[in-house]
N, C-alpha and C positions, 0 to 999 in steps of 0.2 A: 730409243736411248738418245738417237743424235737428237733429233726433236727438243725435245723435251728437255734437253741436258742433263740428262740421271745418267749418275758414274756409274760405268763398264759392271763394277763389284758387287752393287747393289742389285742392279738387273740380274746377274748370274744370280746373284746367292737365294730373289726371290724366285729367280723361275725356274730354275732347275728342280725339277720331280712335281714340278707344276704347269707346265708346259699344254695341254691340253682345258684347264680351267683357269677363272678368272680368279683365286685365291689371289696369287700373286700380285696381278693391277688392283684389287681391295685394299689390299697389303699398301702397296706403293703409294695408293691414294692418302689413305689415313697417316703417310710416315710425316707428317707437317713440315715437307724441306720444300725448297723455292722450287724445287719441278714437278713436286705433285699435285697442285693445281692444274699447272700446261696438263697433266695428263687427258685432265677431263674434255681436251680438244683432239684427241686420238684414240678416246673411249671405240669411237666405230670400227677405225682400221683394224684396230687391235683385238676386237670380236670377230671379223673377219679373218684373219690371221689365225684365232683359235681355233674357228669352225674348220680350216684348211687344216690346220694340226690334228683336228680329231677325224677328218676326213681320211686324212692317208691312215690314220689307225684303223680303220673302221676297214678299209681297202687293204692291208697288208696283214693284217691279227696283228700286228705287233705295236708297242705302245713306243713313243716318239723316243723314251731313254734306249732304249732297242734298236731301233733304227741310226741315233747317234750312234752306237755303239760298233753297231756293225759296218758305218760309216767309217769310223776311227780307225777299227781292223784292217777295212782293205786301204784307207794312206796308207796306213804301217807298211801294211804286205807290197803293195807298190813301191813304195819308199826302198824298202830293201830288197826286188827285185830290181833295182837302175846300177 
């Protein structure tokens, strides 16, 4: 996102439930705005990055909205145990 300079909105809205495949950087590449070009210079990191995504699913059964989630629950629970 810093890269590249693609708004915070866009990134969410394509990656989220796609976080595991490369739907999303397809998506982002074809959107014709002035940072989907740059993209195609972070095409690698950004496969690496997947592969790690699909790695901990593969390591935990659980799929990466899952792991957000259950992420989210214990801030909370933390949060208001202080």
């Amino acid at each position: 996102v810093d890269q590249v300079k693609m708004p915070k909105k866009n990134f969410i809205t394509l990656f989220t439930g796609n976080e595991t495949n490369d739907t999303w950087f397809t998506a982002a590449r074809a959107m014709n705005k002035p940072w989907s070009e740059k993209l195609a210079g972070i095409e690698e990191e950004v496969q690496r990055s997947l592969q790690k995504l699909q790695q901990i699913e593969v390591e935990t059964g659980l799929t990466i909205e899952q792991v957000k989630d259950i992420n989210r629950r214990m801030s909370i629970g933390e949060a208001k145990a202080r």
